[in-house]
Structures are given as C-alpha cells and as structure tokens.
N, C-alpha and C positions, 0 to 999 in steps of 0.2 A: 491394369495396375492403378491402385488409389492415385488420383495427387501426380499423376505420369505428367501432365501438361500444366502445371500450375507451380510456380516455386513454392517454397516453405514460407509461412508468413509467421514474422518473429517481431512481435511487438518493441519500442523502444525505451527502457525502465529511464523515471527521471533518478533525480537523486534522492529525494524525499519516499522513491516506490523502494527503491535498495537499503536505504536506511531502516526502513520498517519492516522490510526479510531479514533485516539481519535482527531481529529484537526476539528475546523470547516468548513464547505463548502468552503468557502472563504480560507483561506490559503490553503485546499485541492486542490484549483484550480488552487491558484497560484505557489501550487508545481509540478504540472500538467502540466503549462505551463512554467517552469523553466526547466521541464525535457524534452519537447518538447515534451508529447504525452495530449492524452485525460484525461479528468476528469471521465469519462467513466472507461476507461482499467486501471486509477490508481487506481481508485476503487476494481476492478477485481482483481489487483495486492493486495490490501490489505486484501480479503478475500482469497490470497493463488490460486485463478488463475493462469492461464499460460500470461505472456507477454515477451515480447522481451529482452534478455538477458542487450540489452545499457539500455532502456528504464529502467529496473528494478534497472539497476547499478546508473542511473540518477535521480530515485526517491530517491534513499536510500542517493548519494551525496549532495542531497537537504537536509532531513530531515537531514545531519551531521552539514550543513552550518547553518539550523534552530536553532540546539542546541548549535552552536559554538555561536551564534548573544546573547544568554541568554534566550531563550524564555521560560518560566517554564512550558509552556503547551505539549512543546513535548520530 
C-alpha cells in the first residue's frame, strides 16, 4: 500500500498564497507577469511549491499593490 508508513504531507498556505487562489485567471496572470515569472510557477507558488525566493517576494509585492489599489477581491 502507497504512503502506508508515511502520513500525508500538506503544506501551510500564508495569506498572501490564499489570496492569489482566490483571484481569477486573468489578474492571476497579470500578477504573473508583474512579477516577471510564469503563470505556471505562480500557481505552484500558491499551492506552497518551492519557487525562487525574488520571484516569491515579487508575487507577494504584487498582491500588496493589488490591495493597496481597493480591490475587495483580494
């Protein structure tokens, strides 16, 4: 049996990783490309992935700028 001797390993979302699941495709992509990587690996980064420490620091100064502008959705 897979996985019999091992528990489940469930990463811990911050708030900034929740925030950006909860956004649609469309601004996901445009924060993607504000942070200069993929829509891809910012994905990856919101399900608690590993990505590149700038990259990660550059999504997260996005979603600050998002919430600074009034957006109520993130």
């Amino acid at each position: 049996m897979r996985g019999a001797r091992h528990p489940a390993f469930s990463s811990e979302l911050t708030a900034s990783q929740s925030a950006y699941r909860a956004l649609s495709r469309h601004r996901r992509s445009r924060l993607a490309r504000a942070a200069r990587t993929t829509l891809l690996k910012a994905d990856q980064w919101a399900r608690g992935g590993p990505l590149a420490a700038e990259a990660a620091a550059a999504l997260e100064s996005a979603l600050q700028a998002l919430r600074a502008r009034g957006n109520k959705t993130a």
